[in-house]
VEXDREN-2710 file (C-alpha; in Angstrom, 1 decimal):
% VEXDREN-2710
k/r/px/py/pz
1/UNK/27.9/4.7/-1.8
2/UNK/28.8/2.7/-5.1
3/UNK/29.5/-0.2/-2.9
4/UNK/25.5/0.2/-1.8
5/UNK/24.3/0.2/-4.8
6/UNK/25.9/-2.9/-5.9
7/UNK/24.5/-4.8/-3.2
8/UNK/21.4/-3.1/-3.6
9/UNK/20.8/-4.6/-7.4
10/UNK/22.3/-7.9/-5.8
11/UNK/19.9/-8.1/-3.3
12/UNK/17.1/-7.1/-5.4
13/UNK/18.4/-9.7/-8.1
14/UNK/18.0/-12.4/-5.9
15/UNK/14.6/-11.6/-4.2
16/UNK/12.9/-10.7/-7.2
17/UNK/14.5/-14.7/-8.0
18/UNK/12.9/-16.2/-5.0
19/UNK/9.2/-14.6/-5.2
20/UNK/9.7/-15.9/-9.4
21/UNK/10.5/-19.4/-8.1
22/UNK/7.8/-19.3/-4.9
23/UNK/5.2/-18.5/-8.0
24/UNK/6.4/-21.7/-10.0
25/UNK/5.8/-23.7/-7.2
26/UNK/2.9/-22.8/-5.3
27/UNK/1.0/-20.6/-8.0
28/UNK/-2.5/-19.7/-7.6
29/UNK/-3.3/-22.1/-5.3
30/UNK/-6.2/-20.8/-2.8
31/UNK/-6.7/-21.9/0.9
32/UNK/-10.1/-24.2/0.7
33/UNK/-11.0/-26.7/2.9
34/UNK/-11.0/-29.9/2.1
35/UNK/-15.1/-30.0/2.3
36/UNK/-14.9/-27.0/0.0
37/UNK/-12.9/-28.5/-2.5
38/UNK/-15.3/-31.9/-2.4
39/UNK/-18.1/-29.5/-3.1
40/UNK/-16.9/-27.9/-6.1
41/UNK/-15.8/-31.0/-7.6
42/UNK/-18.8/-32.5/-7.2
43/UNK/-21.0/-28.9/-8.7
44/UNK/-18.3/-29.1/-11.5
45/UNK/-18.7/-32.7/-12.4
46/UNK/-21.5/-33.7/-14.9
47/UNK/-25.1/-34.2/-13.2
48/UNK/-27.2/-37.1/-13.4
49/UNK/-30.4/-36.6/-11.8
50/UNK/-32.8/-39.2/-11.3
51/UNK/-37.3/-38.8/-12.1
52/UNK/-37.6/-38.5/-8.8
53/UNK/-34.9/-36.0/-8.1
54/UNK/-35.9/-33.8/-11.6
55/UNK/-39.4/-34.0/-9.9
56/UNK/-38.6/-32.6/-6.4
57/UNK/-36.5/-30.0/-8.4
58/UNK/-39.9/-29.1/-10.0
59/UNK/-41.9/-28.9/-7.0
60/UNK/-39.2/-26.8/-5.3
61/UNK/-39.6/-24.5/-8.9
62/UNK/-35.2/-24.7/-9.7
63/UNK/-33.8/-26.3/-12.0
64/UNK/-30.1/-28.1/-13.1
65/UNK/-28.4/-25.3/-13.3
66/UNK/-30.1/-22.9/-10.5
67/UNK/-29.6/-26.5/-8.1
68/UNK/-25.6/-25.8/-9.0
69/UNK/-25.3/-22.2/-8.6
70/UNK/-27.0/-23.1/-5.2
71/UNK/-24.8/-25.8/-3.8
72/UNK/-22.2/-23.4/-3.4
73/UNK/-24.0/-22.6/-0.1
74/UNK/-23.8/-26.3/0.8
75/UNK/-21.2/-28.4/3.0
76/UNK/-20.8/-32.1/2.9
77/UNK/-21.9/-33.8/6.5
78/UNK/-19.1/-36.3/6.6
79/UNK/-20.5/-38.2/9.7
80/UNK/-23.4/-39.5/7.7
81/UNK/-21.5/-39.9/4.1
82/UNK/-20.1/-42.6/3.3
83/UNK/-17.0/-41.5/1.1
84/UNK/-15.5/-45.5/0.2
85/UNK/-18.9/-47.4/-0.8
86/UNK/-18.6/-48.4/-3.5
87/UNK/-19.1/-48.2/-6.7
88/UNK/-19.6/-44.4/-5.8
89/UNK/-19.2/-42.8/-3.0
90/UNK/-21.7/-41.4/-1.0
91/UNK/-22.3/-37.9/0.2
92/UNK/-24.7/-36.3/2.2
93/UNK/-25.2/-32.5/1.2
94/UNK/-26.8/-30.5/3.5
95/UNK/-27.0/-26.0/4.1
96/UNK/-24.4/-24.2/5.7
97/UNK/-24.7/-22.9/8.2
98/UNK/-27.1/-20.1/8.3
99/UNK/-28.1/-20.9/5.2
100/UNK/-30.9/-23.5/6.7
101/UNK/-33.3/-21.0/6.3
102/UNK/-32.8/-19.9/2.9
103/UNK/-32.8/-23.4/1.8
104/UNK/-36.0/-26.4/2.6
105/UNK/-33.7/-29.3/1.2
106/UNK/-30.7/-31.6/1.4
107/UNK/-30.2/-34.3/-0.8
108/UNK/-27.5/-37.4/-1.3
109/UNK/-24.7/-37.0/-3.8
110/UNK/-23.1/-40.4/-5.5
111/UNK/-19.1/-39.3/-6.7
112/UNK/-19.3/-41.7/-9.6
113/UNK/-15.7/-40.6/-10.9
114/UNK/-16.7/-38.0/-13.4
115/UNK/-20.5/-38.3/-12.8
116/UNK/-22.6/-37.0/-9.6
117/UNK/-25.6/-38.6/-9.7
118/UNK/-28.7/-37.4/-7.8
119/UNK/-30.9/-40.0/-6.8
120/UNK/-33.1/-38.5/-4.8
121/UNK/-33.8/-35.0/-2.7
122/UNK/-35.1/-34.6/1.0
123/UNK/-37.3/-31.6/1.0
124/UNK/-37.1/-30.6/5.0
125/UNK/-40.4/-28.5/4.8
126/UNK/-43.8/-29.7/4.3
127/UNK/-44.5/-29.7/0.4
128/UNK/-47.2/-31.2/-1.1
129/UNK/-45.0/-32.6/-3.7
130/UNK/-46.1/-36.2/-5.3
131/UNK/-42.9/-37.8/-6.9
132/UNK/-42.6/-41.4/-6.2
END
């Protein structure tokens, strides 16, 4: 029985070793997709938002900050981006999937490094909104 016990703590030594060194080297890393991970760095990034954009925002009544909350229910539609133009690259943003619905708009991002600038946003649904 003494014999058990000293394997025991050995044993126990040794895992508690490995989950320590499996937690140094993966951490609190999460399982995204790579379209995820685009999305947030491109919410998390600072906004530049064209007259034309900041005017579509108005006539869909959000702003800046509602327009980021909401993009977390956005993908990126790689077969229309184009991810190496340059100087930015270009992505199309677009509803997930049942989220269509719940949202009349897409719009192209430009990943300017630190910057994601908003040129200009397709409102799918008729509006009678006037920005030129």
């Amino acid at each position: 029985m003494d014999n058990f016990w000293k394997r025991f703590k050995f044993y126990g030594f040794g895992f508690g070793m490995g989950i320590m060194i499996i937690y140094a080297m993966f951490g609190t890393r999460s399982c995204i997709s790579p379209n995820e991970h685009k999305m947030q760095e491109l919410v998390f990034q600072h906004f530049e938002l064209s007259k034309k954009a900041k005017c579509k925002l108005t006539c869909l009544k959000i702003n800046e900050y509602i327009l980021k909350i909401q993009l977390r229910h956005f993908e990126v539609n790689y077969d229309l981006s184009s991810v190496h133009k340059q100087p930015c690259g270009e992505y199309f943003i677009q509803p997930k999937k049942g989220f269509e619905t719940q949202y009349n708009f897409k719009l192209v991002a430009l990943d300017c490094d630190t910057i994601t600038k908003i040129n200009d946003i397709n409102i799918v649904t008729t509006n009678t909104c006037n920005c030129n």
